[in-house]
C-alpha positions in Angstrom: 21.6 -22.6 -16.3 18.9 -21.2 -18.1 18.4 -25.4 -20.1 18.6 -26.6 -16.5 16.1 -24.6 -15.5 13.7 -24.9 -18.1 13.9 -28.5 -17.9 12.9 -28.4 -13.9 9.6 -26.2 -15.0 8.8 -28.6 -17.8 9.3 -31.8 -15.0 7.0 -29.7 -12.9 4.2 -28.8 -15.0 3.8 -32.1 -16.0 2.5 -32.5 -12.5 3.3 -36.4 -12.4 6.2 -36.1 -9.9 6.3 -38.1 -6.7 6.4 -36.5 -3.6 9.8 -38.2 -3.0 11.2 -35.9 -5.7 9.1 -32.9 -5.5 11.5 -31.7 -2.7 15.0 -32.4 -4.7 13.1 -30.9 -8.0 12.0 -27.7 -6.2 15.8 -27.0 -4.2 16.9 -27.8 -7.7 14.6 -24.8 -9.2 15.6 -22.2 -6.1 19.4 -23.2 -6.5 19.4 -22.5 -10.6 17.3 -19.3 -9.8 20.1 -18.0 -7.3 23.0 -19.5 -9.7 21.3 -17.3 -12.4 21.4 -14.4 -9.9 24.6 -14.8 -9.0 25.9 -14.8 -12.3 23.7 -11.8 -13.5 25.3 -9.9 -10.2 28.9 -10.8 -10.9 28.5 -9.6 -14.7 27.3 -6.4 -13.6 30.3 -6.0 -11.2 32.3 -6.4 -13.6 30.5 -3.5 -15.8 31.0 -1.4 -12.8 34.8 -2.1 -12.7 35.1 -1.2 -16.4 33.1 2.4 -15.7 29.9 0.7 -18.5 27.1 0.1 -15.9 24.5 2.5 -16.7 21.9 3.6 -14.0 18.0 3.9 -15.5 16.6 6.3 -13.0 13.1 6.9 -12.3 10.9 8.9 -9.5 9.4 6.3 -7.4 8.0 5.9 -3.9 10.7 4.1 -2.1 8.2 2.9 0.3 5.9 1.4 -1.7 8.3 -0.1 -3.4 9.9 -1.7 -0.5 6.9 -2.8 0.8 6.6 -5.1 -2.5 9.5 -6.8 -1.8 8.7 -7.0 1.4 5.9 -9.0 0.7 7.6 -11.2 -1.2 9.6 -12.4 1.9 6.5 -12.7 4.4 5.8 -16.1 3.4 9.4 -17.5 3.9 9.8 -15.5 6.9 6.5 -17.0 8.4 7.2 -20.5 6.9 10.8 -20.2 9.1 8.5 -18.9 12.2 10.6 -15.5 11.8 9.0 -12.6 12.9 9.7 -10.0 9.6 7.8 -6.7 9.8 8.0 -3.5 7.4 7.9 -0.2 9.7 8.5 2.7 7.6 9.1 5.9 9.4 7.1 8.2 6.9 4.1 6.8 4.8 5.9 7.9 1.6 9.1 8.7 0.2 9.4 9.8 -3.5 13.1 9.4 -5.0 15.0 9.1 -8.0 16.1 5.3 -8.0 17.4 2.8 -10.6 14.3 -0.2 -9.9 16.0 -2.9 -11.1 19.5 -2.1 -9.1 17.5 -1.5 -5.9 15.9 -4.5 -6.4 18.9 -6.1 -6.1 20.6 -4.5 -3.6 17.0 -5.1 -0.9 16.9 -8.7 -1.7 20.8 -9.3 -1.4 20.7 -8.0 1.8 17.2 -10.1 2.8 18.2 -13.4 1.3 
């Protein structure tokens, strides 16, 4: 995945594609993204089953954190004419959290 992917950045960045395959190229580069997702997500499962996955906890603002992420689905949301709004009830909301599993875990659930 990762040689397939590297080879869709290098066809991009020489900027010479047609617009006829600028679409394919760029589904191509979202669908080896999630493949490498995917694959990340099941090898971690399986850590879990076998009681190794080790959680890297930090204080954090939960709500400014989430707000990130939201951010990064506002343009998709708006490109699909989806209304997506971030309402949190309190204007912050320090907790212990593992970043990187929460990540995760919010876009799983937005994707």
């Amino acid at each position: 995945m990762t040689l397939i992917q590297g080879a869709l950045e290098k066809i991009e960045a020489m900027g010479r594609v047609s617009k006829e395959l600028a679409y394919p190229i760029k589904v191509m580069d979202r669908s080896t993204q999630r493949m490498l997702r995917l694959i990340n997500q099941l090898l971690e499962f399986r850590k879990m089953q076998n009681n190794k996955l080790v959680l890297s906890l930090e204080e954090t603002d939960v709500i400014v954190f989430l707000y990130d992420i939201f951010l990064s689905f506002r343009e998709t949301a708006e490109s699909k004419e989806m209304e997506f709004k971030f309402i949190p009830s309190v204007s912050s909301y320090p907790m212990f959290v593992d970043k990187g599993k929460l990540d995760k875990i919010v876009y799983n659930l937005l994707s």
